[in-house]
C-alpha positions in Angstrom: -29.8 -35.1 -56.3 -30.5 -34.8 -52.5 -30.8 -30.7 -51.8 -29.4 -29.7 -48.3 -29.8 -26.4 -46.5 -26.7 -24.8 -44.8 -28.0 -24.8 -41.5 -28.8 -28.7 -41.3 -25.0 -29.5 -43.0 -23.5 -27.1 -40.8 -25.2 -28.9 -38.2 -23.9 -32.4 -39.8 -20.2 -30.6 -39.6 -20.8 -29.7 -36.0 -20.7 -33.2 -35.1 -16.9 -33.4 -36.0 -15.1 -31.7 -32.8 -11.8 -30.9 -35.0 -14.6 -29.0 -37.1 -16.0 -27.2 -34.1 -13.2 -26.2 -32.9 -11.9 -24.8 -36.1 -15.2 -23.0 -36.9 -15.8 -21.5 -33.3 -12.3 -20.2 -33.4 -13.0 -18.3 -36.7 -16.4 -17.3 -35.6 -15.5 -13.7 -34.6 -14.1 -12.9 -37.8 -16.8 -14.2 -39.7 -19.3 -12.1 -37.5 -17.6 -9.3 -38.5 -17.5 -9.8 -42.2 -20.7 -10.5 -42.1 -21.9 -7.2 -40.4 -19.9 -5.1 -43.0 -21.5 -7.5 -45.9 -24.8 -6.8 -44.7 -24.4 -3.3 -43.6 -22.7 -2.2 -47.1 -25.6 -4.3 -48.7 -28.3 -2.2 -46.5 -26.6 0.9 -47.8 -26.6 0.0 -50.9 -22.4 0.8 -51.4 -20.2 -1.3 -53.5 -16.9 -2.2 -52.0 -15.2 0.5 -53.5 -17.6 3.1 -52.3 -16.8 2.0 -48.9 -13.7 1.9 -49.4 -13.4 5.8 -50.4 -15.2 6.5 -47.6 -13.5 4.8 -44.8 -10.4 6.2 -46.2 -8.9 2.8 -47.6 -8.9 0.7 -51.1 -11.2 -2.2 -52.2 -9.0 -5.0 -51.6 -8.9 -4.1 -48.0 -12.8 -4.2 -47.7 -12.8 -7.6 -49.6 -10.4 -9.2 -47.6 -11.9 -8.0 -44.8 -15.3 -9.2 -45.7 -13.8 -12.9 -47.0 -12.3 -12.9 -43.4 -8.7 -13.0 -44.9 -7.2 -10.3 -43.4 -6.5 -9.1 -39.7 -8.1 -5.4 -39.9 -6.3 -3.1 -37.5 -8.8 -1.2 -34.5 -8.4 1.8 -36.6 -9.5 0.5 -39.8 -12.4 -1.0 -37.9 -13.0 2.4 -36.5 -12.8 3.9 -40.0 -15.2 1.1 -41.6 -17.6 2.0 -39.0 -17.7 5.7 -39.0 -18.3 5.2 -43.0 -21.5 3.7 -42.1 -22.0 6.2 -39.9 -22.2 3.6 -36.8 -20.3 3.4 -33.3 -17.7 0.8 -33.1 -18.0 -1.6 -30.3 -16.0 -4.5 -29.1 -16.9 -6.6 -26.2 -15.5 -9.1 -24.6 -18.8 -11.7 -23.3 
């Protein structure tokens, strides 16, 4: 059985421009989940933890962090603040 890393079959993928398209357009909110994955990870929180402090439940946070779910600027203000981090959106 042939083993294959992500990074060289998401570069097979990236060949397919209906694929590109699709995974540049979700790109943002995968960024984001990924931050809150790795930030909750850092501080060692479980989903629910972060949820109590950022004032919400723990669906919320797993939607959020299996990018299905549109989080409002205030929940993204309040997910921040739990971490105890500034919240900053830019447009590049």
């Amino acid at each position: 059985m042939k083993t294959t890393s992500f990074e060289s079959h998401k570069r097979e993928l990236m060949q397919n421009p209906r694929f590109r398209a699709e995974y540049e357009r979700l790109e943002p909110e995968f960024n984001l989940a990924k931050q809150i994955i790795e930030l909750r990870i850092k501080n060692k929180m479980t989903q629910t933890e972060l949820a109590k402090k950022a004032g919400t439940n723990q669906v919320v946070i797993s939607r959020i962090e299996s990018g299905n779910a549109n989080p409002t600027f205030d929940s993204m203000k309040k997910i921040s603040n739990a971490f105890d981090k500034k919240l900053e959106i830019k447009m590049v």
